[in-house]
N, C-alpha and C positions, 0 to 999 in steps of 0.2 A: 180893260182887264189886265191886270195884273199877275204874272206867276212867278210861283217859287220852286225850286224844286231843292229837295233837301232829305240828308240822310237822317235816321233817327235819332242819332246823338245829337244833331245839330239843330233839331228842334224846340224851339224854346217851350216851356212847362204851358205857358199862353195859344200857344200855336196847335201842342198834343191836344189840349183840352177842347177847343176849338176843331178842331176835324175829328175828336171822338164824339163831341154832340151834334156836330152835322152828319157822323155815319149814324150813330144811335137816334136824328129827329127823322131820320128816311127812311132804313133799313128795321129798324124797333118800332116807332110809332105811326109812322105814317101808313105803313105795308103791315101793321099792324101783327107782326115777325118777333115774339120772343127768340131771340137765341143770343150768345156768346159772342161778338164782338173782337172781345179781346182775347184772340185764339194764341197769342204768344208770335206772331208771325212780323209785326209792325217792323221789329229788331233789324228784320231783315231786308228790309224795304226802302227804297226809294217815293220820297211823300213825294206829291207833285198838287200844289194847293192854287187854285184858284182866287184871285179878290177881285171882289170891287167897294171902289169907295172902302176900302180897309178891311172888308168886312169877305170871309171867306164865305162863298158859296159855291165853289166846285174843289173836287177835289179825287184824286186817285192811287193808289201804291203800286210798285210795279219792282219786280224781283228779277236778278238775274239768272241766265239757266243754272238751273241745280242747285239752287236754296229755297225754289216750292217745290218746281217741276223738277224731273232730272234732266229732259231734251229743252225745253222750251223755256222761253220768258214767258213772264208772267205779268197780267194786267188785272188788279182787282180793286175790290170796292169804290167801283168807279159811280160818284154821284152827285149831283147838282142838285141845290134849294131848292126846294120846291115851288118858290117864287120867283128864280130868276130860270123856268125852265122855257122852251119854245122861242128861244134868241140865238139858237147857233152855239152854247157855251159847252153842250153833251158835244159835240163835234168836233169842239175845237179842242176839247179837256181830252179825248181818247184821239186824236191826232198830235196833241201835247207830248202823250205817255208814248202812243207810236214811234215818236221821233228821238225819245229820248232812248229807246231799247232799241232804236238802227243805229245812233252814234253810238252806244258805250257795247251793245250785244253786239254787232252786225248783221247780216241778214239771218236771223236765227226764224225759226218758228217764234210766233205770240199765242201764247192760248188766255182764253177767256170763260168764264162758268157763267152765261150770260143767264137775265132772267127769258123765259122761252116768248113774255111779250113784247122784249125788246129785240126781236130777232131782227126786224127788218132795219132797226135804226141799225143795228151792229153793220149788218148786209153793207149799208150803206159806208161805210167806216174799210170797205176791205176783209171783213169778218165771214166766215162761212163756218155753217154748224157741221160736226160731223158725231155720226153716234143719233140714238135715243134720247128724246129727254128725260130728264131723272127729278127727281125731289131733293131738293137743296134747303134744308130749313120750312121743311113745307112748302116749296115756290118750287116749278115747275122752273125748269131750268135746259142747256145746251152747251153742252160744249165746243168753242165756236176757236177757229183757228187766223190767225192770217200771215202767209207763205207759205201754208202746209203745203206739203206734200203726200198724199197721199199712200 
């Protein structure tokens, strides 16, 4: 496995295109989820892409405090191929973005809008839900923390 981690200007037109039809083949058709994608947020984001064999299948954006959240970093559209899923790569791709928000944030809050049937992998990951769940694009969703404080 291979990663990249890379700000938005320094993504090349191949690379954009490329992690917009991996979030659009997950998130749009496969969860079969119309909605808006490209909420204007990317700009602000640190990509963090996954490869193998050249070819990306995991991938995440991760923001620092106060350009999504105001207190918190932020970890979104986190998802892997659908083909290369159940190998360790969701674990290693949200311990990826982990690591990369304690060296540049430090120990800040992460929040996450996770979907509510991935609660346990998050669990797993250091993540704990706090709140109700809510509807996110029709998807039953949690808002999940790691170093919250309560």
């Amino acid at each position: 496995m291979e990663w990249s981690l890379k700000k938005y200007e320094e993504l090349k037109l191949s690379e954009l295109y490329e992690l917009l039809k991996l979030r659009a083949s997950v998130f749009v058709v496969e969860q079969d989820c119309p909605y808006l994608d490209l909420d204007g947020k990317d700009s602000l984001a640190t990509h963090i892409l996954g490869y193998q064999r050249n070819k990306l299948v995991a991938y995440s954006r991760v923001f620092r405090p106060g350009s999504f959240e105001k207190k918190h970093a932020r970890i979104g559209r986190i998802v892997v191929q659908k083909k290369s899923r159940r190998k360790g790569l969701g674990i290693e791709l949200v311990h990826k973005s982990i690591a990369f928000c304690k060296e540049h944030f430090g120990n800040q809050t992460i929040k996450i809008s996770a979907q509510a049937y991935l609660k346990n992998f998050y669990n797993q990951c250091g993540f704990i839900e706090k709140g109700e769940t809510y509807l996110e694009d029709g998807i039953p969703h949690f808002a999940m923390y790691l170093n919250h404080t309560p």
